[in-house]
N, CA, C and O atoms as a Tinker XYZ file with bonds, in Angstrom:
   264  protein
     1  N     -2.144000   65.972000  -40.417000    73     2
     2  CA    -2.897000   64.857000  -39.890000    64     1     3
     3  C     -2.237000   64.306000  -38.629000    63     2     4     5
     4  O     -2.965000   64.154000  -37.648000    81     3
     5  N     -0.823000   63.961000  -38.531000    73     3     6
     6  CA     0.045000   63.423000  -37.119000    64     5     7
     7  C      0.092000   64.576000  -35.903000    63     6     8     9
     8  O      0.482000   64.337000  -34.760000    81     7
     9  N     -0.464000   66.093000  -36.462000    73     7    10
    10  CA    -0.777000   66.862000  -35.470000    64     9    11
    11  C     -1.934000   66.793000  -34.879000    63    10    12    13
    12  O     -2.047000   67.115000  -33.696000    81    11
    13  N     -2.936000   66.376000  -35.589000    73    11    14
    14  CA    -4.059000   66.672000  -34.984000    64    13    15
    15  C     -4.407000   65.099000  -34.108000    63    14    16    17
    16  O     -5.334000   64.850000  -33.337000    81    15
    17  N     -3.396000   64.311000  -34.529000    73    15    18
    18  CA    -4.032000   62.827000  -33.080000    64    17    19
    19  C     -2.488000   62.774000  -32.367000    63    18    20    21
    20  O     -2.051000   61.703000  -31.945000    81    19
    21  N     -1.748000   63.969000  -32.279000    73    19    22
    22  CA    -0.307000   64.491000  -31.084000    64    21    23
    23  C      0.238000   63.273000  -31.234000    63    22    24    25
    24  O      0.214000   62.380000  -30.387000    81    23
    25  N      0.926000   63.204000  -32.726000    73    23    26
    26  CA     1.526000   62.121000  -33.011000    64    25    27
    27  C      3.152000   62.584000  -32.404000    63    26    28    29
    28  O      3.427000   63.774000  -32.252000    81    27
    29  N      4.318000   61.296000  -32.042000    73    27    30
    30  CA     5.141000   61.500000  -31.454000    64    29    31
    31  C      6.435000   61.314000  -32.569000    63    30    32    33
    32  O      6.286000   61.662000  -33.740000    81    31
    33  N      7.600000   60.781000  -32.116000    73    31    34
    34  CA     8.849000   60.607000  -33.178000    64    33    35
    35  C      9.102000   59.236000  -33.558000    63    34    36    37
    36  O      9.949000   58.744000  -34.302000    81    35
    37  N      8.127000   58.715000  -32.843000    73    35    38
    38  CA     8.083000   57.397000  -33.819000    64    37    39
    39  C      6.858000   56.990000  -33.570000    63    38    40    41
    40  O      6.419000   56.976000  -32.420000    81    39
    41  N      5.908000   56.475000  -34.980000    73    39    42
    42  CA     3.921000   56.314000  -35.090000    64    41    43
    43  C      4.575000   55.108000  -35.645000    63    42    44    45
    44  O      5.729000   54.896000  -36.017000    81    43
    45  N      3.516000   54.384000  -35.596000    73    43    46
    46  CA     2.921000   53.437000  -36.231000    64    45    47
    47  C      1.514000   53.494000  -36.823000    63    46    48    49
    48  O      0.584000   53.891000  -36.122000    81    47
    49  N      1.279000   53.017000  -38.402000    73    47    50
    50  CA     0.314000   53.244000  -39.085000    64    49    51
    51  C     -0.215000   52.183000  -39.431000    63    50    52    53
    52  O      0.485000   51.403000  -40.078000    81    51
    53  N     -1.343000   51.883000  -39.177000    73    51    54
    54  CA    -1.760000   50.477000  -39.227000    64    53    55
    55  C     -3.022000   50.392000  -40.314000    63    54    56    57
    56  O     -4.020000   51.060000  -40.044000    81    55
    57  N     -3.014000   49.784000  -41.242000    73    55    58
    58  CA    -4.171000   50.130000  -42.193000    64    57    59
    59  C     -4.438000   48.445000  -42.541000    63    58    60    61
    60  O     -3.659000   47.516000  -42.331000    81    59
    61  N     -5.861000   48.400000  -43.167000    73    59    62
    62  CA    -6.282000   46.759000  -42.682000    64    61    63
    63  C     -5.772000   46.022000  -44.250000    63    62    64    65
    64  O     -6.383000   44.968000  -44.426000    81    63
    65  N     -4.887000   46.325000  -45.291000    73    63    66
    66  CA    -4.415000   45.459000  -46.540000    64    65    67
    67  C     -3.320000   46.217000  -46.825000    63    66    68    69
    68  O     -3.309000   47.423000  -46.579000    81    67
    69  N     -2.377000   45.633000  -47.328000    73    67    70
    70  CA    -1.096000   45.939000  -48.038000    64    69    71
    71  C     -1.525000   47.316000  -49.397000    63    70    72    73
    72  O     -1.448000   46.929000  -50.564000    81    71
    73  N     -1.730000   48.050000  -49.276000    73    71    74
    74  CA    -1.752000   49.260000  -50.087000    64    73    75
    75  C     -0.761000   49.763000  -50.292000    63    74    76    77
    76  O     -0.211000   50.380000  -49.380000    81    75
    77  N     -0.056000   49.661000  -51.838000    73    75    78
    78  CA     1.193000   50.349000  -52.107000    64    77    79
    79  C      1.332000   52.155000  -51.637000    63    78    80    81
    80  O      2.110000   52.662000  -50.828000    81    79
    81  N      0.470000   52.690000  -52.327000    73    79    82
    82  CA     0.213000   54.013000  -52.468000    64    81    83
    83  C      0.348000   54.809000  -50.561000    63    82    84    85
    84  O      1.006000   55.774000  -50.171000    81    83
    85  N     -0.534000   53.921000  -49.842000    73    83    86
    86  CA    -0.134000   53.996000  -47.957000    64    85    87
    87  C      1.342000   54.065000  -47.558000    63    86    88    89
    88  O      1.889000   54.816000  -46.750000    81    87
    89  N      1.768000   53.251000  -48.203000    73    87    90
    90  CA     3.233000   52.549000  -47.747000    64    89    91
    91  C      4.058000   53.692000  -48.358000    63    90    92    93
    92  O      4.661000   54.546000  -47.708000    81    91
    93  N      4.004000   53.595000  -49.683000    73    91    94
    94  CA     4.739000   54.641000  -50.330000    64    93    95
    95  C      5.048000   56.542000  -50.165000    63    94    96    97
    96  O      6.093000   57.151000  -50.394000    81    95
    97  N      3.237000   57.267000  -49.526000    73    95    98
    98  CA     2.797000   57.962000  -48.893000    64    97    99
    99  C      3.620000   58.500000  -47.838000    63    98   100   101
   100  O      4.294000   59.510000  -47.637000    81    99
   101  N      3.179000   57.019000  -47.008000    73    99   102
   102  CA     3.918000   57.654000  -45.551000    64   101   103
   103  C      5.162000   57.326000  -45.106000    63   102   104   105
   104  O      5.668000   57.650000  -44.032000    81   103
   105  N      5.870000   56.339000  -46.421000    73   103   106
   106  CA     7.777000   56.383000  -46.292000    64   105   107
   107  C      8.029000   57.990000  -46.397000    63   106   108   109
   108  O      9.060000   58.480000  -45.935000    81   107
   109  N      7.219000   58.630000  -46.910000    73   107   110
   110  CA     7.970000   60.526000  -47.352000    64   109   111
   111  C      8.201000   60.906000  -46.027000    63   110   112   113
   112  O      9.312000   61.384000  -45.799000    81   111
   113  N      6.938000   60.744000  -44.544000    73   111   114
   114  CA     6.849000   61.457000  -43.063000    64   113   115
   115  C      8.151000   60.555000  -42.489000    63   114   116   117
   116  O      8.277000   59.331000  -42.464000    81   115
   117  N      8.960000   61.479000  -42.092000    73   115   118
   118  CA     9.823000   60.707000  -41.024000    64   117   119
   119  C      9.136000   60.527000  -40.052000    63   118   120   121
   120  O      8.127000   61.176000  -39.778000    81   119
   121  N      9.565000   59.696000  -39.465000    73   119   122
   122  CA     8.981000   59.161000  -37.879000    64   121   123
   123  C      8.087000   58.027000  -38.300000    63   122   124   125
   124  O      7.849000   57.230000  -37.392000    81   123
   125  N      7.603000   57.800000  -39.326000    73   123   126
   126  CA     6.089000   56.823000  -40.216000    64   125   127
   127  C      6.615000   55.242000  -40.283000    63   126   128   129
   128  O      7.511000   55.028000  -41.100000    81   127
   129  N      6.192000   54.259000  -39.591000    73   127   130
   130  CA     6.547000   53.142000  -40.044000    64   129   131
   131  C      4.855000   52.513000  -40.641000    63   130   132   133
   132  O      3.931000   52.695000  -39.848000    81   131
   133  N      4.611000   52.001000  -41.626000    73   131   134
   134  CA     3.672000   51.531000  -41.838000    64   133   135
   135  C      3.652000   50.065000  -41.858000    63   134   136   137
   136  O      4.516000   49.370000  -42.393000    81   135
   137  N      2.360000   49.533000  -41.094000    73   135   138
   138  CA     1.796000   48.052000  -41.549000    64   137   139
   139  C      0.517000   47.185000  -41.311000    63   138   140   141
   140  O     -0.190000   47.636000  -40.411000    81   139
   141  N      0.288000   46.620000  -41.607000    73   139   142
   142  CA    -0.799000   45.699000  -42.099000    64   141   143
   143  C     -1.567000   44.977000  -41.118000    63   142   144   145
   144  O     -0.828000   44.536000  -40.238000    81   143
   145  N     -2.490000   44.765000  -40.991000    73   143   146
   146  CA    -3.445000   44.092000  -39.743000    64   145   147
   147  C     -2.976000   42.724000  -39.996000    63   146   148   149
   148  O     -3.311000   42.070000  -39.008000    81   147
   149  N     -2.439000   42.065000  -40.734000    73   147   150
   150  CA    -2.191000   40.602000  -40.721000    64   149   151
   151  C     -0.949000   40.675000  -40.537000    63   150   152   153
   152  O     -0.497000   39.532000  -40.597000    81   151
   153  N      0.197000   41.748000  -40.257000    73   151   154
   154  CA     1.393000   41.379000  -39.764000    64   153   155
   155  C      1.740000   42.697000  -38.497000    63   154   156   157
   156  O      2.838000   43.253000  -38.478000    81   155
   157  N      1.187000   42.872000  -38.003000    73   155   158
   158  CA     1.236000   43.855000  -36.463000    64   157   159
   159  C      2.005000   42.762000  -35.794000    63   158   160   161
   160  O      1.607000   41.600000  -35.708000    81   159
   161  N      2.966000   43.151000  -35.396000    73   159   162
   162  CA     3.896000   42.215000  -33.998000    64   161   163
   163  C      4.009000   43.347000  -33.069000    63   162   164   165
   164  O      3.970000   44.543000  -33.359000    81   163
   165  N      4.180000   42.717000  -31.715000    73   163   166
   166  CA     4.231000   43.248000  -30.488000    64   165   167
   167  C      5.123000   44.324000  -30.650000    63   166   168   169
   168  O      4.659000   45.425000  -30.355000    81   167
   169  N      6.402000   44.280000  -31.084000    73   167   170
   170  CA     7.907000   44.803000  -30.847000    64   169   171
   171  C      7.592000   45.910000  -31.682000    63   170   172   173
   172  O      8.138000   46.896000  -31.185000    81   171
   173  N      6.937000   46.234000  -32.771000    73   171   174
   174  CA     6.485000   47.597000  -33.599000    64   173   175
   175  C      5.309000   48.803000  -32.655000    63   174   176   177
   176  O      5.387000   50.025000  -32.528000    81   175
   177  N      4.165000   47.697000  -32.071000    73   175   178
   178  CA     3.518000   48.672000  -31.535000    64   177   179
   179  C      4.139000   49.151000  -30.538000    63   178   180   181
   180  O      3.965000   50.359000  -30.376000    81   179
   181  N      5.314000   48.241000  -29.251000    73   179   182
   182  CA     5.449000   48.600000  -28.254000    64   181   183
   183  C      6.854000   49.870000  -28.341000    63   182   184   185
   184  O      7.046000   50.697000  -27.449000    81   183
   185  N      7.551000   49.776000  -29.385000    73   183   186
   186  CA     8.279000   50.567000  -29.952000    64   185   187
   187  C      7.884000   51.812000  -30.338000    63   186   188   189
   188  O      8.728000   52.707000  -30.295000    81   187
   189  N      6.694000   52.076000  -30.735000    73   187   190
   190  CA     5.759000   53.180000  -31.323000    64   189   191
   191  C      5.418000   54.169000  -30.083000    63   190   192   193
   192  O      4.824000   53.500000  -29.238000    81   191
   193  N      5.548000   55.297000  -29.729000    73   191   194
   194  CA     5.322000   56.416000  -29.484000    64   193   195
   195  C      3.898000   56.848000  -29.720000    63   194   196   197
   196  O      3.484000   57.587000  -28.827000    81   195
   197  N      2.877000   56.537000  -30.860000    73   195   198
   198  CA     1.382000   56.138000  -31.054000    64   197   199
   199  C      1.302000   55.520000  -32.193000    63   198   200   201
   200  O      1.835000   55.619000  -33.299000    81   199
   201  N      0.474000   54.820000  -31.659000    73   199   202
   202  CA    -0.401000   53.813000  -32.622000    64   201   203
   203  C     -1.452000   54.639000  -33.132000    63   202   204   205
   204  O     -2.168000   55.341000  -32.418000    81   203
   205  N     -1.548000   54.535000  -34.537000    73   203   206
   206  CA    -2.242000   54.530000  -35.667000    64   205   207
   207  C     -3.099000   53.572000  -35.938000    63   206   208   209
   208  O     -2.619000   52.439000  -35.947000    81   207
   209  N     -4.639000   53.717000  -36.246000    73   207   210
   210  CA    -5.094000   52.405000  -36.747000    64   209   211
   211  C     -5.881000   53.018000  -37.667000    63   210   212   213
   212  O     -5.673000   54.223000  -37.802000    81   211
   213  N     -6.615000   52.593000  -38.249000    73   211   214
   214  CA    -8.039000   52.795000  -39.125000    64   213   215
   215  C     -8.996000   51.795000  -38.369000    63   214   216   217
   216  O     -8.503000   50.862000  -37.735000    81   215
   217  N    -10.085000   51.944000  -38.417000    73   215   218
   218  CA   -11.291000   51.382000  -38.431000    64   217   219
   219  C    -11.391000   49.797000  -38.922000    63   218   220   221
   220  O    -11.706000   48.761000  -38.336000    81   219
   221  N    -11.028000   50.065000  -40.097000    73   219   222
   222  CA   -10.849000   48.522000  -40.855000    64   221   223
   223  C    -10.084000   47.669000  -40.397000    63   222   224   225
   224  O    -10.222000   46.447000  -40.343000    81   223
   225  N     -9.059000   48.480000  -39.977000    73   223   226
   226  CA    -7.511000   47.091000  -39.601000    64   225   227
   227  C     -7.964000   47.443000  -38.000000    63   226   228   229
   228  O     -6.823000   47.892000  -37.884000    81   227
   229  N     -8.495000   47.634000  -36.813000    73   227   230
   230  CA    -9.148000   47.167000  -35.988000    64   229   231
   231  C     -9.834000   46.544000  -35.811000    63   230   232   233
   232  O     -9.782000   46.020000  -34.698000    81   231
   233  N    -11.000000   46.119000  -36.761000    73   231   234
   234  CA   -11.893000   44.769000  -36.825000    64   233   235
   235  C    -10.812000   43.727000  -37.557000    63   234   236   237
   236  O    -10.956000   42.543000  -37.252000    81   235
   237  N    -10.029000   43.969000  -38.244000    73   235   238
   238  CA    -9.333000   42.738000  -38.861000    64   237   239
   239  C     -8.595000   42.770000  -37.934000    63   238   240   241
   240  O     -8.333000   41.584000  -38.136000    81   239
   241  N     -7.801000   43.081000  -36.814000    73   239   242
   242  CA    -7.281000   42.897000  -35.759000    64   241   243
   243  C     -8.044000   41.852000  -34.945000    63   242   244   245
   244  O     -7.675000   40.723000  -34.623000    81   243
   245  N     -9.413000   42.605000  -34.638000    73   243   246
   246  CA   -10.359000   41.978000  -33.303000    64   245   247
   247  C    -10.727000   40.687000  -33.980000    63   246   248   249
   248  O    -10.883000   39.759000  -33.186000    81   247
   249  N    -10.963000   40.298000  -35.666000    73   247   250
   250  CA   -11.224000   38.745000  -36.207000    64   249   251
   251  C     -9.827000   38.052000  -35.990000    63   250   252   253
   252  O    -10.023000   37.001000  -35.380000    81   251
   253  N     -8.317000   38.267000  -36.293000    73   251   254
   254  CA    -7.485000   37.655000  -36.343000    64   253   255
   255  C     -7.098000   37.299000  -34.643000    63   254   256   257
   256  O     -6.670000   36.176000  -34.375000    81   255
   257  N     -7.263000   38.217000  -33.668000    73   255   258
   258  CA    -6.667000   38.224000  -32.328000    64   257   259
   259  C     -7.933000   37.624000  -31.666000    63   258   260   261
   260  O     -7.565000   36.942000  -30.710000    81   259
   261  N     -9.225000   37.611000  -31.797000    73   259   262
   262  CA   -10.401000   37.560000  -30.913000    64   261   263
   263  C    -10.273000   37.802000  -30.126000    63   262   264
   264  O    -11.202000   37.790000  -29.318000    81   263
């Protein structure tokens, strides 16, 4: 899956609720930091090599940020 969107050595995974099973998942991929549309800070995405999002935690982005 991090091949096919030319993921780099450090992603960020952004999914729109705290899901254990996500978190737990993608601690196994090195390079994987995972987190949550209600706690994205600047210093993770700008640190990130690519951003990851889903669909969901982009609209909960675009309601929390307008």
């Amino acid at each position: 899956m991090l091949n096919a969107v030319g993921a780099g050595k450090k992603n960020l995974l952004v999914n729109e609720t705290v899901d254990a099973k996500f978190v737990k998942s993608a601690g196994n991929i090195a390079g994987v930091k995972t987190t949550f549309a209600g706690s994205v800070n600047t210093y993770d995405v700008l640190n990130a090599d690519k951003l990851i999002i889903s669909v969901d935690a982009a609209k909960k982005l675009e309601e929390v940020l307008g």
